[in-house]
C-alpha positions in Angstrom: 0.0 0.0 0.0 0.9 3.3 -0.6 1.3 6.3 1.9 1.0 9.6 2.1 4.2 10.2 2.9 5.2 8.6 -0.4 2.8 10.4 -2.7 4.4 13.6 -1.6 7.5 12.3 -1.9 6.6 11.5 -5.4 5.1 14.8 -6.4 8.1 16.7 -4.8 10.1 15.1 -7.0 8.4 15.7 -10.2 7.6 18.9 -9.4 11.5 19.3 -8.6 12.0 17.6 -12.0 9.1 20.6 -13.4 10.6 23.4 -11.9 14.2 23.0 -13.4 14.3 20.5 -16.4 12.1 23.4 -18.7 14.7 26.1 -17.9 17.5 23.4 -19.5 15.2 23.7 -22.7 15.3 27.2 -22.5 18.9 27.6 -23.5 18.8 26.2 -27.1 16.0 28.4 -27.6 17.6 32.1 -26.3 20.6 30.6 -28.9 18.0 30.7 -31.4 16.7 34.4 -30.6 20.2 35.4 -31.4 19.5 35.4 -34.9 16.2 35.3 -35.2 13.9 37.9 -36.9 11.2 39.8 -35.8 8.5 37.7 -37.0 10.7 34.2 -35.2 10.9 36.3 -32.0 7.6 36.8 -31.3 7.1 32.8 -31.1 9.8 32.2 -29.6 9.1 34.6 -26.6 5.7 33.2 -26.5 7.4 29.7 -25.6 9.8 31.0 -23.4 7.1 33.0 -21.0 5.0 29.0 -21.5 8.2 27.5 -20.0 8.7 30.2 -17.3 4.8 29.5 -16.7 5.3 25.9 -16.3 8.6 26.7 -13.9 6.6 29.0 -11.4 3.7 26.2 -11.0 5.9 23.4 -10.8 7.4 25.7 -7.8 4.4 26.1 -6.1 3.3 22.7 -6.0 7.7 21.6 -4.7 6.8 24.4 -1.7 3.9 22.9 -0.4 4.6 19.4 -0.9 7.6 20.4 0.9 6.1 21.6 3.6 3.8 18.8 4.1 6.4 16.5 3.7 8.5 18.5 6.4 5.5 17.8 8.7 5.1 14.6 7.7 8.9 13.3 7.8 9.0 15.1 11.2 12.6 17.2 10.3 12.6 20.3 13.1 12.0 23.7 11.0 16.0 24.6 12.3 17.9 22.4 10.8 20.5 23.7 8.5 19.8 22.4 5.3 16.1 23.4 6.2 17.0 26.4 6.9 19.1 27.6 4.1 16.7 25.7 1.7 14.0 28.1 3.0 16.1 31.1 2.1 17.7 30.3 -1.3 13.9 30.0 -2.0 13.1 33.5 -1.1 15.8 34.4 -2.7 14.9 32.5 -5.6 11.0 33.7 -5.3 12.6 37.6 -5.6 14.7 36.2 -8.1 12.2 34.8 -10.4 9.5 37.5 -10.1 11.9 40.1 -10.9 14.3 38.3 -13.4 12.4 37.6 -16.8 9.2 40.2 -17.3 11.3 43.4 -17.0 13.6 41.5 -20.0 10.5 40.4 -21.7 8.8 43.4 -21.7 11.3 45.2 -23.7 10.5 43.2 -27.1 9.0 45.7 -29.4 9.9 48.7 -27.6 12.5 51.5 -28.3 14.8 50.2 -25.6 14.9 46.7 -27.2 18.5 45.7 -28.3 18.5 42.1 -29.7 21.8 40.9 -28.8 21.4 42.5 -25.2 18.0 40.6 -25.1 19.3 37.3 -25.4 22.5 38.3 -23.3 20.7 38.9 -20.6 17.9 35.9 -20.6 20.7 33.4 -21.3 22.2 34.9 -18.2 19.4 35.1 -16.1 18.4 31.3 -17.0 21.8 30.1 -15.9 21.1 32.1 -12.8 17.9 30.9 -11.8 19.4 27.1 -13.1 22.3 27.9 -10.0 20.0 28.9 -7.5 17.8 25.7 -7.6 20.8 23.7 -7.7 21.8 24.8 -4.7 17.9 24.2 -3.4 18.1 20.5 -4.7 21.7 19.8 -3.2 20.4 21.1 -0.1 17.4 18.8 -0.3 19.7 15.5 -1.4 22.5 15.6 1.1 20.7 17.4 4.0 24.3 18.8 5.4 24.4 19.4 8.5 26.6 22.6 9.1 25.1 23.7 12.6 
C-alpha cells in the first residue's frame, strides 16, 4: 500500500524535476533568438514565457509538498539544510518574479536591443538554473553545518 508520505514524496520530485528540467530547454532556444527575426521572436518569446509559466507552478506545488512532507517526515524547521533551503527559495522567489518580465517586456519597444536581449535571458536562465541547484543539493544531502 501506498502512503501519504510517499505520494508527496513522489510529487516533490516531479515537481522538482518541473521546476528546473524546462529552464535546461530554455537555452537552445535564447541561442535561437540570437539570430532570429522579428517575426521568429515573437514565437519564440511566447514559448519561453509557457516554459517560465510551467517553472513558477511546478514551484508552487515543490513548496507545499515540501512543507507537508517537512511535517510529515517530522525534520525540526531549524535544521540547517532546512533552513538555508528556505532562504535560497526566497531568494529565488525575488529572483524569479523580478528576473524575466522586465527583460521580456522590452521586445518591441524603443529600448529593445537584440543581442542585449538574449544576453541577458541566457544569463538570467543560468542564474535561476544555480539557484535551484543549490535548493536540490540542499534537499539530497541534507548537510548538516550547525
Amino acid at each position: 500500500m501506498v502512503s501519504i508520505y510517499m505520494l508527496l514524496l513522489y510529487s516533490h520530485i516531479l515537481s522538482a524535476i518541473l521546476s528546473i528540467g524546462p529552464l535546461f530547454v530554455l537555452l537552445p532556444i535564447v541561442k535561437k533568438m540570437r539570430t532570429a527575426q522579428l517575426d521568429e521572436m515573437t514565437s519564440y518569446i511566447g514559448t519561453f514565457q509557457s516554459t517560465i509559466t510551467i517553472v513558477k507552478h511546478a514551484g508552487h506545488v515543490l513548496v507545499a509538498s515540501g512543507i507537508l512532507l517537512m511535517w510529515r517526515g517530522g525534520y525540526p524547521w531549524t535544521t540547517s539544510w532546512v533552513v538555508l533551503t528556505v532562504l535560497v527559495m526566497l531568494g529565488s522567489i525575488v529572483f524569479l518574479a523580478r528576473a524575466f518580465k522586465p527583460t521580456l517586456r522590452t521586445f518591441n519597444t524603443p529600448a529593445y536591443n537584440q543581442a542585449q536581449f538574449t544576453a541577458q535571458l541566457h544569463r538570467k536562465i543560468w542564474m535561476y538554473i544555480i539557484l535551484l541547484l543549490i535548493m536540490l543539493w540542499l534537499m539530497v544531502a541534507k548537510p548538516i553545518l550547525w
